[in-house]
N, C-alpha and C positions, 0 to 999 in steps of 0.2 A: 504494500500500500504506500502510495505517496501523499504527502499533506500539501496544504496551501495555507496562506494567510489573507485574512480578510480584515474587513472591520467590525467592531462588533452591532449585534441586531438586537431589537425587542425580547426574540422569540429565543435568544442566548440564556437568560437569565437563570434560569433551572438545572441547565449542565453548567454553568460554568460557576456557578453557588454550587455545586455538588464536586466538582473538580478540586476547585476552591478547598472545601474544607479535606477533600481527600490527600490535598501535596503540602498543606498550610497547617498540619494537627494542633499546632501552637495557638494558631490566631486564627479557630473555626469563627466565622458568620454567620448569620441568622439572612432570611428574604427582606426580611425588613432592614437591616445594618445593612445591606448590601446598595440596595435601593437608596435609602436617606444621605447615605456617604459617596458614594458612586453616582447613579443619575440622575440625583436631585442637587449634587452641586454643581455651582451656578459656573464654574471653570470645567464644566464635565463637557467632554466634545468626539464623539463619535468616530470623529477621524484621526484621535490618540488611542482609540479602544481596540485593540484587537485579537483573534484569537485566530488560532490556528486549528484546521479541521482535517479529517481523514474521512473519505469515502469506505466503508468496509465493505470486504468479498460480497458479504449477502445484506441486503440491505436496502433500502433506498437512500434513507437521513445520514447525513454528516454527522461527525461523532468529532465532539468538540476535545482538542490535547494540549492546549495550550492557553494560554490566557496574558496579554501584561495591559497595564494601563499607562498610559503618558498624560502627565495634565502641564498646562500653565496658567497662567491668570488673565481670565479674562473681563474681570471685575476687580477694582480697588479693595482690598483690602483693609480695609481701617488705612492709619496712620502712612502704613507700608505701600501702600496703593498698587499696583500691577505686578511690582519686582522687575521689568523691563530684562532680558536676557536670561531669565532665570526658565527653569523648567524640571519636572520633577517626573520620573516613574514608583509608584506609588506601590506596587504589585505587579508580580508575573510568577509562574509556573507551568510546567509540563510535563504531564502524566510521566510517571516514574517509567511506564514503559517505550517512551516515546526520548527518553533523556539521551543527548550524548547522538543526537542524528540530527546536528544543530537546527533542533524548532525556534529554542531559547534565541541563538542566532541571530536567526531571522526575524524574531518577534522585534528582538533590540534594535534590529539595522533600519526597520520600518519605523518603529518611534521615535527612533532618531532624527531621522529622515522629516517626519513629519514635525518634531521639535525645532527644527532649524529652518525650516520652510518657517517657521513661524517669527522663528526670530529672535531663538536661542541659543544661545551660545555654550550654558554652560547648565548640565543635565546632574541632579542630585539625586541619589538614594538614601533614604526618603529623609526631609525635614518636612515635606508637604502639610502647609498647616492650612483649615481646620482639620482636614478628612485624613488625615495617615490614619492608617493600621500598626506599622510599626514604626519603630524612628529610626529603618536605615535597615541590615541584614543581621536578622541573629547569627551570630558566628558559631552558636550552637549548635540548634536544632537546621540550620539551612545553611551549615561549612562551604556546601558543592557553591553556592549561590554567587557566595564572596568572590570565592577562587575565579568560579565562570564571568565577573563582571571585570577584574584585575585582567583575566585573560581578553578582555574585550575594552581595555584603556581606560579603566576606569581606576581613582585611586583615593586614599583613604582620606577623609577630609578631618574627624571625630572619630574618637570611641562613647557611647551611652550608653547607659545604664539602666535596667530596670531595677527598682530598692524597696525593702518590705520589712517590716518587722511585726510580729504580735503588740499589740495595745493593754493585755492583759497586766504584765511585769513591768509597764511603765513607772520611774520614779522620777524626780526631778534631783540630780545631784546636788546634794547643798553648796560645791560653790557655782553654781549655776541660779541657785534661790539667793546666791549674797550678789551676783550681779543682777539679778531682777530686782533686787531689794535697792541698791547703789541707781538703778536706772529710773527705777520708782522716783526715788529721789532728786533725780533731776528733770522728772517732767514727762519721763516716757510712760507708755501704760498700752496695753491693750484690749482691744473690744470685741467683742461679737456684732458683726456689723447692725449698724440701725439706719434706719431709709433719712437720716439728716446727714447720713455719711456719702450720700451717694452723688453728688457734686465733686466730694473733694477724694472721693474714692477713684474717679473715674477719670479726672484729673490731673490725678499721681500717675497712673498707668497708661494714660496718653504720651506724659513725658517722660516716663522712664523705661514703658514695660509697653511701647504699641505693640501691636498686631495679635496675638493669640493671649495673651492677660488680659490685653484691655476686653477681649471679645468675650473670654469667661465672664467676666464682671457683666459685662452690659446685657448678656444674656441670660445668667441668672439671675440679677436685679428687675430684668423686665420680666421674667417667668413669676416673681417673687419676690418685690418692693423689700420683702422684710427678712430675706434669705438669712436665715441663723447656721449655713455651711460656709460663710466670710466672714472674716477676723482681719481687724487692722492693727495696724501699730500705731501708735499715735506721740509725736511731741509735743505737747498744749494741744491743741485743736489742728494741729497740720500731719495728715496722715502723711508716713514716712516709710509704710509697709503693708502688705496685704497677704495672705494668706486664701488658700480655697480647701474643699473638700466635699466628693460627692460621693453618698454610701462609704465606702473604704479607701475609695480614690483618693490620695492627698496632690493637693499641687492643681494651679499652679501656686508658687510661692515667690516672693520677691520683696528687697529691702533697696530702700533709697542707698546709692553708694556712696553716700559722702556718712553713715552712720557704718557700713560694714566695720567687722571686728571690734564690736561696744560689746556686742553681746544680744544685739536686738535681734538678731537668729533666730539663736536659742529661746529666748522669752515669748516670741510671736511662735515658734513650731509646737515648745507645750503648753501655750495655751491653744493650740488648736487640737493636740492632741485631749486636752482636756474635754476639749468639746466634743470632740469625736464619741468620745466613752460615754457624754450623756447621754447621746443620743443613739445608744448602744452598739459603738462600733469597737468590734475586737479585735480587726487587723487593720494597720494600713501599708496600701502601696503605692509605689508612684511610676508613670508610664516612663520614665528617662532623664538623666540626668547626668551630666558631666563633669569632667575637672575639678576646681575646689570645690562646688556643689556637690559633687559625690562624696568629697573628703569630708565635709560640714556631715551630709546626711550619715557618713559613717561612724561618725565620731557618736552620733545622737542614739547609734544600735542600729543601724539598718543595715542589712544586708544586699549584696548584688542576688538578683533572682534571673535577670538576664541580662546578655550583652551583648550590643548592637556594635555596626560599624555601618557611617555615614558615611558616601562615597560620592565621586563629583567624576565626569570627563567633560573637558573642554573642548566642544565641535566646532568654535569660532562664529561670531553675531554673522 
């Protein structure tokens, strides 16, 4: 049997959500994930989507082996607004018995192809925000993945992190409660957000945290004026940090950097850890996180639970 590649169709949806969770065991999707984060975004385009198919001996229908996705921005993003040369593959796979008879390839040479007709220059796996799946290639459970993009000019940009620890054993170190106590003191403090925070919450994260912070805020704040999963930091009444969390999910997180190394970390993470536990959460994890941030969340008890590698090749504007 020979394959071909196409672009992807409507009537895809069912094989390739089933593909999907067959070569992906780490990061199954659901018909509904699939759809809200794929065809319902607004940078989703048809002619980055494609899949690769095989005619079988007996048969009439094409039998879908292949799958990647290419996106770029075709709407402003917040602060960030288009990204101009940027372009992102988000996802790809194909069927373990189809591997190594370059479908993968071929997938790549077409999204490329189509990434640069657009007007990009410079192709990342994945930092795609809002809609990644993962933030780049686990180096774990998808080894082949890495090597297969290195072999195809691709090269490391980051390493990230997925981090997790149990909420049960939480304690607050005492000299961690004498720098809370010392910052008290000079005027810091944090809150559980309240809807009078939400001018200067949104604010802060326009100018120090645009594009995917600011967009968690404004989109929790408008699901939910009074959202009690945000926590600030506060110096008098000038919010100076912010904190998130959804069910078990922590993050995103972020502190003004002219206060970094006070200790205002530490005091905004367990008071949200605090809050997590009211509201009876008993693990938390967070999707990715890098460099001194991974070192900060290390120091706090978390653990690596996975590890990604972000990857870039430069096809020239």
């Amino acid at each position: 049997m020979t394959y071909s590649i196409r672009h992807y169709e409507a009537e895809d949806e069912q094989a390739v959500l089933a593909l999907w969770n067959q070569c992906l065991p780490r990061d199954e999707i659901s018909l509904n994930t699939f759809r809200r984060k794929i065809i319902l975004d607004p940078n989703f385009d048809a002619r980055g989507c494609f899949v690769a198919t095989v005619k079988p001996q007996r048969g009439l229908q094409k039998e879908i082996v292949g799958f990647l996705l290419s996106i770029r921005r075709r709407y402003p993003y917040y602060d960030l607004g288009l990204e101009p040369g940027k372009g992102w593959i988000t996802a790809f796979f194909v069927h373990p018995q189809w591997r190594r008879q370059h479908v993968a390839t071929k997938l790549l040479i077409e999204a490329e192809r189509f990434l640069k007709q657009e007007g990009t220059g410079r192709i990342f796996v994945s930092d795609y925000t809002p809609n990644y799946f993962i933030p780049g290639v686990d180096l774990d459970a998808y080894a082949e993945s890495s090597l297969f993009l290195k072999e195809n000019g691709y090269k490391k940009v980051e390493n990230v992190y997925g981090m997790g620890r149990s909420l049960v054993d939480v304690n607050v170190p005492e000299e961690v409660n004498n720098v809370i106590k010392k910052l008290n003191e000079s005027g810091f403090s944090v809150s559980v957000f309240h809807p009078s925070y939400t001018l200067k919450v949104l604010e802060f994260l326009r100018q120090n945290y645009p594009g995917d912070l600011f967009r968690v805020a404004l989109e929790r704040i408008t699901e939910n004026p009074e959202c009690d999963e945000i926590l600030v930091a506060l110096k008098g009444d000038e919010v100076v940090g912010f904190s998130h969390f959804l069910d078990e999910r922590f993050g995103p997180f972020g502190i003004h950097k002219e206060y970094n190394g006070r200790g205002l970390g530490p005091m905004l993470y367990y008071s949200t850890v605090q809050q997590m536990r009211k509201k009876g959460k008993h693990n938390l994890w967070l999707a990715w996180t890098s460099g001194r941030a991974k070192d900060f969340y290390h120091k706090l008890g978390l653990k690596v639970l996975r590890r990604h590698m972000i990857m870039k090749k430069n096809v020239g504007e």
